[in-house]
N, C-alpha and C positions, 0 to 999 in steps of 0.2 A: 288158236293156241294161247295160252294162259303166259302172261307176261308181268314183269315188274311195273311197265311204264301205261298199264290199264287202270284206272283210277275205280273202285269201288264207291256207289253211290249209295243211300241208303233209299228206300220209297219216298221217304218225303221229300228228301230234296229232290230225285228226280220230279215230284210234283210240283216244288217250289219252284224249277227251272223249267218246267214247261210252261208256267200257269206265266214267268217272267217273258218267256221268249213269243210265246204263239196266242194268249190269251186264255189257254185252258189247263184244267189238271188233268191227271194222270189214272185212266180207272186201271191200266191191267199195265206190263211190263215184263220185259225177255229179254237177256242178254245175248246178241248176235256172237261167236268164240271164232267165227273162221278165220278175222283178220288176227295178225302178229302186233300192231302195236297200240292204235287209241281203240280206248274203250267205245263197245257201240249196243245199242238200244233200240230197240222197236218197242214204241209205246203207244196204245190206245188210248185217246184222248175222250173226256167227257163227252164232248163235243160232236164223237162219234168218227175221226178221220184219226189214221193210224200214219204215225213218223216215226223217222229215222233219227236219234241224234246220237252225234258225235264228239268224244270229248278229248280231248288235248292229255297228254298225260301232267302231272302234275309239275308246277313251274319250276320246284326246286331240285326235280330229277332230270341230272343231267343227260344227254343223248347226246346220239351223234353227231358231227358240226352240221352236217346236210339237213337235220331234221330241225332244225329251230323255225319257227311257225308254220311249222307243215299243211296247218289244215287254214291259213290266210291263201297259201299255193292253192289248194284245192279248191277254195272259194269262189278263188278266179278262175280256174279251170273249167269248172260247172257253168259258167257262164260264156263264157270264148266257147266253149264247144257245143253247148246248144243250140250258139247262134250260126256254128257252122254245120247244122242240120246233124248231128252226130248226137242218138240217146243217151239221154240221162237221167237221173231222178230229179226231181224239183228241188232246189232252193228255197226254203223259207226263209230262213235266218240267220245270217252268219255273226255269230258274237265273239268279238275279243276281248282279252282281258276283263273278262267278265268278274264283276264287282264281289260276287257272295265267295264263287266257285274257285276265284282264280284261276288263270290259262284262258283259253279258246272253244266254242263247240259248234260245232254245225247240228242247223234242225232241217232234216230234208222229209220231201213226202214217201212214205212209205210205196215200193214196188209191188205189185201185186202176183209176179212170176217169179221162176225159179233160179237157185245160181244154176250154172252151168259145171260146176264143180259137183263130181257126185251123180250127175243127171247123162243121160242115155238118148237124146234124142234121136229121131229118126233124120236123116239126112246132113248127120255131123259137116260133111264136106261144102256142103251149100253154106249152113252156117259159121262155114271160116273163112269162106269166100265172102261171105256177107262183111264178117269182120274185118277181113283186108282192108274193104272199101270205104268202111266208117274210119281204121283205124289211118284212112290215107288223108281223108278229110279233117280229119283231128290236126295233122302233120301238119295240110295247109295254112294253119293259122301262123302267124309271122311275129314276132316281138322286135326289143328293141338293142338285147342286150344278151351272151351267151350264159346260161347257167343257172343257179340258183339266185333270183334275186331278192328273196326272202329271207334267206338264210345268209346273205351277204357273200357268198361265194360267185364268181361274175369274170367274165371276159372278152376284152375285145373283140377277137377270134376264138375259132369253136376252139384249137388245140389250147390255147392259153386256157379258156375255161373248162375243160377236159382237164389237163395237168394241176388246176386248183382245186379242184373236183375230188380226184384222188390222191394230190396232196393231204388236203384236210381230211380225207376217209386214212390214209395213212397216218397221218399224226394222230389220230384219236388213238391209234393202239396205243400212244404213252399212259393213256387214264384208261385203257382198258386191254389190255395185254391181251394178243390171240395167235394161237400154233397158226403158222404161214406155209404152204409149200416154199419162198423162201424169203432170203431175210427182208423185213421191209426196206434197206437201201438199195437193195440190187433189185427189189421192185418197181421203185422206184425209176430206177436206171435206164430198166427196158421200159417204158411206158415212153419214158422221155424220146428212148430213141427210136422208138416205132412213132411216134406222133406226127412227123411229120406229113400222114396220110390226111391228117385230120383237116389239113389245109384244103381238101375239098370241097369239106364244107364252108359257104358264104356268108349262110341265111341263118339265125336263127329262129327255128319252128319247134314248135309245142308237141314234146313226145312224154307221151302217158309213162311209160316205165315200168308200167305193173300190171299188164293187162294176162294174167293169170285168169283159168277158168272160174275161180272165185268171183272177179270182178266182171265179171260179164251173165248179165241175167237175160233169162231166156221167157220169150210168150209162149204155149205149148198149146194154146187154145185152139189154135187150126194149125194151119203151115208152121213147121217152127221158124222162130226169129228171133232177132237179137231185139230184146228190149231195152236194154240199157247198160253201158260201162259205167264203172262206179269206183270207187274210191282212185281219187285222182291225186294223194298228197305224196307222191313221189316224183310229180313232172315237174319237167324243166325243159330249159331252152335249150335246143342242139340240134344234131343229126337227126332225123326220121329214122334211119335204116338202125340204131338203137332201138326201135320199136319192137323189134322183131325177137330182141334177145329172150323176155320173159316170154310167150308163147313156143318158144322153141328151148325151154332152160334146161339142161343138162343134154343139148341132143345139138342137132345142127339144122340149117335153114338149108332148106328143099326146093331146087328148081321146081317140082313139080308138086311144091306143098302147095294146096287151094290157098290158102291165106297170104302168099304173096302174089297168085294171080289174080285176086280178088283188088289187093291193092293196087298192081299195074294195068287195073279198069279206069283208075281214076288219076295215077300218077306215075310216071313212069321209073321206072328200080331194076339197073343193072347191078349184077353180081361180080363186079369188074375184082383182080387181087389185089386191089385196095380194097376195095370193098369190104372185101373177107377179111383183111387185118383189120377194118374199121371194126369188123363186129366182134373179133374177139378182144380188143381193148374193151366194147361194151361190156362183154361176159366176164372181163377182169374184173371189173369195176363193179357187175352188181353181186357177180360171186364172193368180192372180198367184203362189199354188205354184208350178203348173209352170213359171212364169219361173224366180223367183227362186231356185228347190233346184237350177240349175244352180250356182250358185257353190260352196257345198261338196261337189257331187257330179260335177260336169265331165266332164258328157257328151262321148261322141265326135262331135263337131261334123258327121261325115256324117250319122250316125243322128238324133243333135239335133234339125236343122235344120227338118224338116219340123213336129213337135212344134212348137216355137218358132213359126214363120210362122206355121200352124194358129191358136196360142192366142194369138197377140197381135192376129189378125185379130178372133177373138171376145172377145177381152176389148174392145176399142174400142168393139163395135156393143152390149156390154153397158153401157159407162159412157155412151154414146148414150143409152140406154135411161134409164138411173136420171137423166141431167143431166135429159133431158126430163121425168120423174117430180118432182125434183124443182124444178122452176123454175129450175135453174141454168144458167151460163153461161162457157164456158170461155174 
């Protein structure tokens, strides 16, 4: 989707920035449009091998407080989770505050398979089964600290950094005004008073956040399979069972969905009613996202529109949910 915070490049500099990054130019070039926020590129090099890069929107356009160095997060993510057996594309080059361009870009190797967005495989259940289990061993990776530590949002415990979390997604509506199902204090309010689930969690583990059929590229060549999760610059430290929200987004998480028995192959995930208040605090939080990153990213209002309706219908029946959980009353 076409956004404010995708930087247009012209040919020669994307040749100027490959020839800087990887040692070669640029013979042919395509702008990839499925993701919403940094600009991305698949470029054929001289040299004969085809990459990925990725670039930062521009330094002086502001975002959302969650999004400040998003793709240093994803840097790291690509490598923590390769090392825990979990596909991905290659890593060539991660550059910061890059000298010409200003901002950040990732140069990754080009995938040679399909997203899964759009695509029809044969034996869909297997391959979410498949994903459960990558997306359990993603989870296993352990840090040190809850939250965004990139973006300086952080906390001791999961609920402290939960509640900073959607604090700061909260307070951006001051720079960027957006319709709420209700007001942001009384948002606020109930988040605070449902969080005390969040104390279950101990550990903080590495949860992708965005694992949408977009991000997930598929082999088609024999058996299908998952060849690789990709764009990682939404993760953070916290709950695991927030994994779950984007593959299930505007719907609900299925005892008997393959993709959660795929996961309790490798880890084990009760649906206890904590549980369940756990995951719609998540769907608060990435539903009040996809409001509110309209404003620095000013979507084309045709394509928009439907997104929007969609997630402000399910953010309602979700603050539904938690007002009844917690005793409150609007």
């Amino acid at each position: 989707m076409d956004s404010r915070t995708k930087r247009r490049l012209s040919p020669g500099q994307l040749d100027a920035l490959a020839r800087r990054a990887v040692g070669a130019g640029v013979s042919a070039s395509a702008e990839l449009t499925d993701g919403y926020a940094n600009a991305v590129w698949r470029l054929s090099l001289d040299d004969g091998r085809d990459v990925v890069l990725k670039l930062s929107p521009p330094p002086e356009l502001e975002q959302l407080s969650y999004e400040r160095n998003l793709l240093r997060m994803e840097a790291v993510v690509y490598e923590l989770a390769a090392a825990a057996g979990v596909p991905v594309a290659e890593l060539l080059v991660a550059g910061f505050d890059d000298p010409v361009l200003g901002g950040d870009y990732l140069m990754l190797g080009a995938l040679d398979g399909v997203s899964w967005n759009g695509a029809s495989p044969d034996g869909a259940a297997g391959l979410r089964r498949e994903l459960g289990r990558l997306l359990a061993r993603l989870n296993a990776v352990t840090g040190d600290v809850f939250g965004y530590p990139h973006a300086g949002i952080t906390g001791a415990t999961w609920r402290e950094a939960y509640l900073a979390m959607m604090n700061a997604l909260l307070g951006d509506t001051e720079r960027y005004p957006t319709p709420l199902p209700l007001p942001v204090g009384e948002i606020a309010a109930l988040v605070t008073a449902t969080s005390p689930v969040l104390d279950e969690v101990t550990t903080p583990q590495l949860v992708h956040f965005d694992v949408w059929a977009g991000n997930v590229f598929l082999d088609l060549t024999g058996t299908p399979r998952i060849q690789a999760i990709i764009d990682h610059e939404r993760a953070f430290w916290g709950d695991p069972l927030a994994e779950f929200v984007t593959p299930t987004i505007f719907g609900e998480l299925r005892e008997d969905d393959p993709l959660l028995a795929g996961y309790r192959e490798v880890a084990p995930l009760e649906l206890t009613p904590a549980a369940l208040t756990r995951l719609d605090l998540y769907r608060a939080y990435l539903y009040l996202i996809l409001l509110i990153e309209n404003g620095p990213r000013q979507y084309p209002e045709a394509e928009y529109a439907r997104v929007r309706d969609l997630t402000t219908a399910s953010l309602s029946e979700v603050f539904d949910r938690l007002i009844s959980h917690s005793g409150s009353r609007r």
